[in-house]
C-alpha positions as CSV (number, residue, x, y, z in Angstrom):
1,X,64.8,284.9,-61.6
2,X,67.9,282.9,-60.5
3,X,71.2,284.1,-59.6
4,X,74.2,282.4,-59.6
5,X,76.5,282.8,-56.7
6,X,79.6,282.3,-54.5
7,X,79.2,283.3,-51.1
8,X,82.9,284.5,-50.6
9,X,82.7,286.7,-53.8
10,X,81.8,290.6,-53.1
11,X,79.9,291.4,-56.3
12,X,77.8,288.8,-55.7
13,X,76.8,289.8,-52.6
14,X,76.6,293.5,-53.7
15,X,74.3,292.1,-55.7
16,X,72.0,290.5,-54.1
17,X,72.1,293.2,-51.9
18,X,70.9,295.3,-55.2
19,X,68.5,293.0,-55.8
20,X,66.8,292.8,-52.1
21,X,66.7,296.8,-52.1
22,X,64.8,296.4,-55.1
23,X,62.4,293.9,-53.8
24,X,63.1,291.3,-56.4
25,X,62.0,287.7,-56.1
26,X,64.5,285.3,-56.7
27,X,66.5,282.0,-56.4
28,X,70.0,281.7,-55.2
29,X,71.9,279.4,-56.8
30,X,75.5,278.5,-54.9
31,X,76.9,276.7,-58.1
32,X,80.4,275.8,-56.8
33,X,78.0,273.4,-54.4
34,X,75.6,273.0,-57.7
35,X,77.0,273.2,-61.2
36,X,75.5,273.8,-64.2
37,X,75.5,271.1,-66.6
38,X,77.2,271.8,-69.9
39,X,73.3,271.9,-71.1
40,X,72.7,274.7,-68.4
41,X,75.6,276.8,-69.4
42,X,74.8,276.5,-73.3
43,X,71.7,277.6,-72.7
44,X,72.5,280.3,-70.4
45,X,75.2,281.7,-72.9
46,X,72.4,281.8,-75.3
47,X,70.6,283.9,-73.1
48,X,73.9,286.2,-72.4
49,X,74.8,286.3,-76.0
50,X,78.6,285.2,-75.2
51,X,80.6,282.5,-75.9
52,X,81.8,280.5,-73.0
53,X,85.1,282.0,-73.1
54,X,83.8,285.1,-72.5
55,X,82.5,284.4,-68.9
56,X,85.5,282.1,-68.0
57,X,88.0,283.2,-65.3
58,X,91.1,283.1,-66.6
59,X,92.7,284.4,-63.7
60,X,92.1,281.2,-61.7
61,X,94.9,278.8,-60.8
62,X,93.0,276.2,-62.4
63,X,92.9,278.2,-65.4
64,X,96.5,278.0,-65.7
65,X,96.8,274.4,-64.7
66,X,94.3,273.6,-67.7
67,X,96.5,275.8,-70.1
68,X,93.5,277.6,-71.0
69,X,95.1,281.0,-72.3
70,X,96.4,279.1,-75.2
71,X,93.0,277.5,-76.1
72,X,91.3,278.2,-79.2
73,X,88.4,280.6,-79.0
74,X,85.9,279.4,-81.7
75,X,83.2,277.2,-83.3
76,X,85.0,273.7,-83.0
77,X,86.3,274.9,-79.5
78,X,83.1,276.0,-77.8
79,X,81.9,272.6,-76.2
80,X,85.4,272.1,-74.8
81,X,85.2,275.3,-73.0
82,X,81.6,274.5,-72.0
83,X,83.0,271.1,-70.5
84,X,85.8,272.8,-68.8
85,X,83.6,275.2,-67.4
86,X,81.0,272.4,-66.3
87,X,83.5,270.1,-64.5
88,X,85.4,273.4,-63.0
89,X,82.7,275.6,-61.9
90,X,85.0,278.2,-60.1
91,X,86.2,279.1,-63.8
92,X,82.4,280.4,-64.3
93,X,82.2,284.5,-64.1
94,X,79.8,285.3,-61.5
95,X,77.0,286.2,-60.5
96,X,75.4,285.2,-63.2
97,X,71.5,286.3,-63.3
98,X,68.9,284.5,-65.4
99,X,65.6,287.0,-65.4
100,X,61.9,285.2,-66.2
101,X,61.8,286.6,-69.6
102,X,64.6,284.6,-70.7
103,X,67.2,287.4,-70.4
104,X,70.5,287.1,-68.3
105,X,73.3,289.2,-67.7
106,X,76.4,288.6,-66.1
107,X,75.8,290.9,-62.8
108,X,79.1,292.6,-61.9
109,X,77.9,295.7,-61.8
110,X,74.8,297.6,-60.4
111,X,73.7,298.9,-64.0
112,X,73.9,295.1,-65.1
113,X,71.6,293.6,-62.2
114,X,69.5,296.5,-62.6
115,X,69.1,295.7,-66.0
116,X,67.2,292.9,-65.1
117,X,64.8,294.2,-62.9
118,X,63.3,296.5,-65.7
């Protein structure tokens, strides 16, 4: 599995924390240093069943600077989020966990990165 991180964020490292108690094999990904491409995140919203506003921090400055609060949140929107959140990574909800069997959850809590592990 892979999990997508930012060192300076606390649930991430609770969960990896989770996940080396559990004796989980895995990849770190640091994707403010490597960002997904807007291929990468479609695909991994597949495997979240969300849509990319769903795992976008709104809450950033960044956020407000693109005006994203007042951007439309459906089908002839979606790759514009996905582009924003390509070419502004820190907008991305983290961690983000993408399991072998093609499931991923966005791993803010322990019951969500245990999920994985089953």
């Amino acid at each position: 599995m892979e999990i997508w991180i930012n060192p300076a964020c606390s649930k991430c490292s609770s969960a990896l924390s989770l996940l080396d108690e559990e004796g989980a094999q895995y990849t770190v990904r640091r994707y403010l240093d490597d960002p997904p491409t807007a291929a990468e995140l479609d695909e991994v919203l597949h495997r979240l069943g969300l849509e990319p506003w769903d795992i976008a921090r709104t809450g950033e400055p960044i956020a407000s600077e693109l005006g994203l609060d007042g951007w439309e949140r459906d089908s002839d929107s979606r790759n514009r989020w996905i582009a924003a959140l390509a070419a502004q990574p820190i907008l991305i909800q983290r961690p983000i966990i993408t399991a072998d069997d093609h499931t991923a959850v966005v791993g803010r809590t322990p019951e969500a990165v245990r999920s994985v592990l089953l």
